[in-house]
Structure formats: C-alpha cells, structure tokens
N, C-alpha and C positions, 0 to 999 in steps of 0.2 A: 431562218429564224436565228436570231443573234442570243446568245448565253447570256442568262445576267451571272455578274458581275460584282458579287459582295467586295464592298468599301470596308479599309476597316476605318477606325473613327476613336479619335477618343477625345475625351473632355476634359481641355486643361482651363477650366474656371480658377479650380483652386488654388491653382498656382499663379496667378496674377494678382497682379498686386496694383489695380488701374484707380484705385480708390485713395491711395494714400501718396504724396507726396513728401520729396525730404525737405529739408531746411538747413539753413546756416546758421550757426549763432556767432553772433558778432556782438560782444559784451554781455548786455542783458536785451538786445535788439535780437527776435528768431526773424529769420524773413524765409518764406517758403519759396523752394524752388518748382517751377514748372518743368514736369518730366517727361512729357507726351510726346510720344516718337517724333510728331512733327517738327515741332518747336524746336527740340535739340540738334534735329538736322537744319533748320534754318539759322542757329547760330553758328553752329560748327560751320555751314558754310561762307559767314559773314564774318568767323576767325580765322579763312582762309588769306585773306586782306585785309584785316584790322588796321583800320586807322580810327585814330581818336573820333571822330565825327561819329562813327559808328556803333561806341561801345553805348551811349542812352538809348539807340535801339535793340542791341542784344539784350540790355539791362530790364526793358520793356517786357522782351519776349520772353525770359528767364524768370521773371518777381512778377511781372503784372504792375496793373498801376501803383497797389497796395504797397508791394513789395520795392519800387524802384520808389517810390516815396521815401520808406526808410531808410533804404540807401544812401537819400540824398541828401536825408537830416544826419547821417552819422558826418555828414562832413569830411569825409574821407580824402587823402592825399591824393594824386594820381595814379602812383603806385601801387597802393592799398585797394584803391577799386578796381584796377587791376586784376588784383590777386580774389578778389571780391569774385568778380564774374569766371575768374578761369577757375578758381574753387567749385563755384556752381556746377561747368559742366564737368568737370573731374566728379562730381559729387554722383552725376546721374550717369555718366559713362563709366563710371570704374571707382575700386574703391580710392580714396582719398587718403591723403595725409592726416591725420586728427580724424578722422571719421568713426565715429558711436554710432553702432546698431540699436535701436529701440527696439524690444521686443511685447509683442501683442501678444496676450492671450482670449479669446473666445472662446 
C-alpha cells in the first residue's frame, strides 16, 4: 500500500495581475499594449529577424486592431514606429525608459 503524499500548494491569485494591461502614451494618443505570455513570445520571436514587411504584424499582435489603427493615424516616421513597437515589448518584458507605474487601490 502506497503512503499518501501531502502536496503543499499555495495560491498566488493575488499576485497576478492578468486583468490589466500597460499602455503607451504617444502625445495625447494611449494605445494599449497586449501582455499575454503568448503574444510577447510571438513577437520576440518575429524580432529575431525583423524585417520591415514584418513589423504591421508584431504591430497587430502587440495593439490589436484598435490599437495598430492609432498607430497608423499617428503617422509616424519609420524610425519612430520603430521605437513604437520595441517600447511595447520593453514595456511588458522589463521596466522601460520613461516608464510610470500607476497604482490601484481596492
């Protein structure tokens, strides 16, 4: 007869934070960023080889339609969208350059 076996186990609910997403602010344009494990591993991997053809797909994966809209009204230089999308995942992988914490209270 085999021993059972207490699991320990704990609950880290509280500590996630899967409900809220960051953002960029570009002038008076916010455009939110998509944070979800998956997505940022699909662009990190698609900025393994960046070529230009590729960046209105990360831009996709990263803002959403919503979000690569405003994008595309800000008109931005090449360079500037650039700095646009690599902001993004610096934003959800690490802290950032310019980067404000918002804090919430409940």
């Amino acid at each position: 007869m085999k021993a059972l076996v207490k699991m320990k186990t704990m609950n880290i609910t509280e500590k996630l934070n899967y409900a809220k997403k960051p953002s960029l602010i570009i002038g008076e344009t916010v455009i939110e960023v998509n944070n979800k494990a998956s997505t940022i591993l699909k662009a990190m991997d698609l900025f393994e080889d960046l070529s230009p053809s590729d960046m209105p797909q990360v831009a996709s994966l990263l803002f959403g339609e919503e979000g690569s809209k405003k994008l595309d009204a800000l008109d931005l230089s090449f360079d500037d969208y650039l700095t646009v999308i690599t902001s993004a995942v610096e934003l959800v992988t690490g802290k950032a350059e310019g980067e404000e914490e918002t804090r919430t209270t409940t």
